[in-house]
VOKOL-287172 format. One record per residue (C-alpha): residue number from 1; residue in one letter; x, y, z. Coordinates in Angstrom, 2 decimals. Layout:
N
(NUM,A,(X,Y,Z))
...
This chain:
110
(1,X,(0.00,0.00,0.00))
(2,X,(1.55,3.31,-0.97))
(3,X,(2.10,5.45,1.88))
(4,X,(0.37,9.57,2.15))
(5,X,(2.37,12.14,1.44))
(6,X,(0.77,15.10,3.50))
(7,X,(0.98,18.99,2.22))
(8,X,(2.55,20.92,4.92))
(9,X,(1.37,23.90,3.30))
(10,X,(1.55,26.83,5.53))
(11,X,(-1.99,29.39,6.19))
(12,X,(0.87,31.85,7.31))
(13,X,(1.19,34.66,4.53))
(14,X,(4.71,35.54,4.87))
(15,X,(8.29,33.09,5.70))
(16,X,(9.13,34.10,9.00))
(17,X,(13.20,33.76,10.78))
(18,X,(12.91,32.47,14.23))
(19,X,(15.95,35.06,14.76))
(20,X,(16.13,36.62,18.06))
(21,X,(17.31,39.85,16.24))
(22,X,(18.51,42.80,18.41))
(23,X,(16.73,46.16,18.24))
(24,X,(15.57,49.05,20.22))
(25,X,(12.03,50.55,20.91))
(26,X,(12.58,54.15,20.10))
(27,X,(9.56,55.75,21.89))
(28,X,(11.21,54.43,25.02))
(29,X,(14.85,56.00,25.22))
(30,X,(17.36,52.75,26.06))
(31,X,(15.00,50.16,25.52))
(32,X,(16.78,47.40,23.99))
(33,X,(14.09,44.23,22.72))
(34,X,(14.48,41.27,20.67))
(35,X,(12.58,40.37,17.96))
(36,X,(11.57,36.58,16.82))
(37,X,(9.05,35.05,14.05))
(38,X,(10.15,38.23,11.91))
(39,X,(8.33,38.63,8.38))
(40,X,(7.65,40.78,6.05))
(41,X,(4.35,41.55,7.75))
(42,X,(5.88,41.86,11.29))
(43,X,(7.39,39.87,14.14))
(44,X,(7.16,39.09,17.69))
(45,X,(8.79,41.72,20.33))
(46,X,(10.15,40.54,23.55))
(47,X,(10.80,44.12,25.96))
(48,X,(11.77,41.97,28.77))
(49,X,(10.59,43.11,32.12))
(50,X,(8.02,46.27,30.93))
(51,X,(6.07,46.24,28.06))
(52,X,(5.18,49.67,26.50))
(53,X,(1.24,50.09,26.74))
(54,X,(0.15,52.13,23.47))
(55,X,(-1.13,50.48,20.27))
(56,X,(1.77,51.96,18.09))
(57,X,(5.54,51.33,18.79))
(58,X,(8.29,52.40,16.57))
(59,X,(11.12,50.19,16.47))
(60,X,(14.89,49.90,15.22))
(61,X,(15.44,46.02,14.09))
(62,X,(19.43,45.64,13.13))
(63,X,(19.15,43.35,10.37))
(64,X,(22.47,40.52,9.77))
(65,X,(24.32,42.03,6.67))
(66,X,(21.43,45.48,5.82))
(67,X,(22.27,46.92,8.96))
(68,X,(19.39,48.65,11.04))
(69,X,(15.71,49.61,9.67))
(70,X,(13.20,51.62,10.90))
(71,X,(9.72,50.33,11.35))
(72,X,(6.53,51.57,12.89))
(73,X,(4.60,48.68,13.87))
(74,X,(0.73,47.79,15.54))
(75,X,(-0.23,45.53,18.39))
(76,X,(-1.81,42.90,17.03))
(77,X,(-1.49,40.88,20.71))
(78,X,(-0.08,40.82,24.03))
(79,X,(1.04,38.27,26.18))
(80,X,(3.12,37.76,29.30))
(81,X,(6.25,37.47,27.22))
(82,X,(6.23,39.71,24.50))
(83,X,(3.96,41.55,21.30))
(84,X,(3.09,39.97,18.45))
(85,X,(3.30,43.45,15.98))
(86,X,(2.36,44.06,12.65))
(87,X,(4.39,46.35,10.12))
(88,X,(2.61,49.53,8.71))
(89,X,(4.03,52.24,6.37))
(90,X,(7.28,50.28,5.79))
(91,X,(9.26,51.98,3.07))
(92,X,(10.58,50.57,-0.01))
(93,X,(14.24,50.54,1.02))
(94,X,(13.39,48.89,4.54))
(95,X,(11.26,45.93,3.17))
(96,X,(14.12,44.89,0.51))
(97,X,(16.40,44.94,3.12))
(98,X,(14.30,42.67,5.13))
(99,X,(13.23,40.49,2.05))
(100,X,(16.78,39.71,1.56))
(101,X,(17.37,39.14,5.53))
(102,X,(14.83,36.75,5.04))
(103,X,(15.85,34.85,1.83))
(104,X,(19.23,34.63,3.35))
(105,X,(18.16,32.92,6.21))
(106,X,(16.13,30.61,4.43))
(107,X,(17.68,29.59,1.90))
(108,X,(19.65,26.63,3.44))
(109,X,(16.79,25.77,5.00))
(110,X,(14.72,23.23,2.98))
Protein backbone atom coordinates (compact mmCIF):
# COMPACT_ATOMS: atom_id res chain seq x y z
CA UNK A 1 0.00 0.00 0.00
CA UNK A 2 1.55 3.31 -0.97
CA UNK A 3 2.10 5.45 1.88
CA UNK A 4 0.37 9.57 2.15
CA UNK A 5 2.37 12.14 1.44
CA UNK A 6 0.77 15.10 3.50
CA UNK A 7 0.98 18.99 2.22
CA UNK A 8 2.55 20.92 4.92
CA UNK A 9 1.37 23.90 3.30
CA UNK A 10 1.55 26.83 5.53
CA UNK A 11 -1.99 29.39 6.19
CA UNK A 12 0.87 31.85 7.31
CA UNK A 13 1.19 34.66 4.53
CA UNK A 14 4.71 35.54 4.87
CA UNK A 15 8.29 33.09 5.70
CA UNK A 16 9.13 34.10 9.00
CA UNK A 17 13.20 33.76 10.78
CA UNK A 18 12.91 32.47 14.23
CA UNK A 19 15.95 35.06 14.76
CA UNK A 20 16.13 36.62 18.06
CA UNK A 21 17.31 39.85 16.24
CA UNK A 22 18.51 42.80 18.41
CA UNK A 23 16.73 46.16 18.24
CA UNK A 24 15.57 49.05 20.22
CA UNK A 25 12.03 50.55 20.91
CA UNK A 26 12.58 54.15 20.10
CA UNK A 27 9.56 55.75 21.89
CA UNK A 28 11.21 54.43 25.02
CA UNK A 29 14.85 56.00 25.22
CA UNK A 30 17.36 52.75 26.06
CA UNK A 31 15.00 50.16 25.52
CA UNK A 32 16.78 47.40 23.99
CA UNK A 33 14.09 44.23 22.72
CA UNK A 34 14.48 41.27 20.67
CA UNK A 35 12.58 40.37 17.96
CA UNK A 36 11.57 36.58 16.82
CA UNK A 37 9.05 35.05 14.05
CA UNK A 38 10.15 38.23 11.91
CA UNK A 39 8.33 38.63 8.38
CA UNK A 40 7.65 40.78 6.05
CA UNK A 41 4.35 41.55 7.75
CA UNK A 42 5.88 41.86 11.29
CA UNK A 43 7.39 39.87 14.14
CA UNK A 44 7.16 39.09 17.69
CA UNK A 45 8.79 41.72 20.33
CA UNK A 46 10.15 40.54 23.55
CA UNK A 47 10.80 44.12 25.96
CA UNK A 48 11.77 41.97 28.77
CA UNK A 49 10.59 43.11 32.12
CA UNK A 50 8.02 46.27 30.93
CA UNK A 51 6.07 46.24 28.06
CA UNK A 52 5.18 49.67 26.50
CA UNK A 53 1.24 50.09 26.74
CA UNK A 54 0.15 52.13 23.47
CA UNK A 55 -1.13 50.48 20.27
CA UNK A 56 1.77 51.96 18.09
CA UNK A 57 5.54 51.33 18.79
CA UNK A 58 8.29 52.40 16.57
CA UNK A 59 11.12 50.19 16.47
CA UNK A 60 14.89 49.90 15.22
CA UNK A 61 15.44 46.02 14.09
CA UNK A 62 19.43 45.64 13.13
CA UNK A 63 19.15 43.35 10.37
CA UNK A 64 22.47 40.52 9.77
CA UNK A 65 24.32 42.03 6.67
CA UNK A 66 21.43 45.48 5.82
CA UNK A 67 22.27 46.92 8.96
CA UNK A 68 19.39 48.65 11.04
CA UNK A 69 15.71 49.61 9.67
CA UNK A 70 13.20 51.62 10.90
CA UNK A 71 9.72 50.33 11.35
CA UNK A 72 6.53 51.57 12.89
CA UNK A 73 4.60 48.68 13.87
CA UNK A 74 0.73 47.79 15.54
CA UNK A 75 -0.23 45.53 18.39
CA UNK A 76 -1.81 42.90 17.03
CA UNK A 77 -1.49 40.88 20.71
CA UNK A 78 -0.08 40.82 24.03
CA UNK A 79 1.04 38.27 26.18
CA UNK A 80 3.12 37.76 29.30
CA UNK A 81 6.25 37.47 27.22
CA UNK A 82 6.23 39.71 24.50
CA UNK A 83 3.96 41.55 21.30
CA UNK A 84 3.09 39.97 18.45
CA UNK A 85 3.30 43.45 15.98
CA UNK A 86 2.36 44.06 12.65
CA UNK A 87 4.39 46.35 10.12
CA UNK A 88 2.61 49.53 8.71
CA UNK A 89 4.03 52.24 6.37
CA UNK A 90 7.28 50.28 5.79
CA UNK A 91 9.26 51.98 3.07
CA UNK A 92 10.58 50.57 -0.01
CA UNK A 93 14.24 50.54 1.02
CA UNK A 94 13.39 48.89 4.54
CA UNK A 95 11.26 45.93 3.17
CA UNK A 96 14.12 44.89 0.51
CA UNK A 97 16.40 44.94 3.12
CA UNK A 98 14.30 42.67 5.13
CA UNK A 99 13.23 40.49 2.05
CA UNK A 100 16.78 39.71 1.56
CA UNK A 101 17.37 39.14 5.53
CA UNK A 102 14.83 36.75 5.04
CA UNK A 103 15.85 34.85 1.83
CA UNK A 104 19.23 34.63 3.35
CA UNK A 105 18.16 32.92 6.21
CA UNK A 106 16.13 30.61 4.43
CA UNK A 107 17.68 29.59 1.90
CA UNK A 108 19.65 26.63 3.44
CA UNK A 109 16.79 25.77 5.00
CA UNK A 110 14.72 23.23 2.98
Amino acid sequence: MAQEIRSTHSARKYVRVRGPFDGDHLDTPRTQVLIYDLNLGGGFVNFGDEQPTGATLRLKIDLLREGPIMVNAEAVYRDASGVAVRFVDLDRDAAGRLARTIEALTEHSF
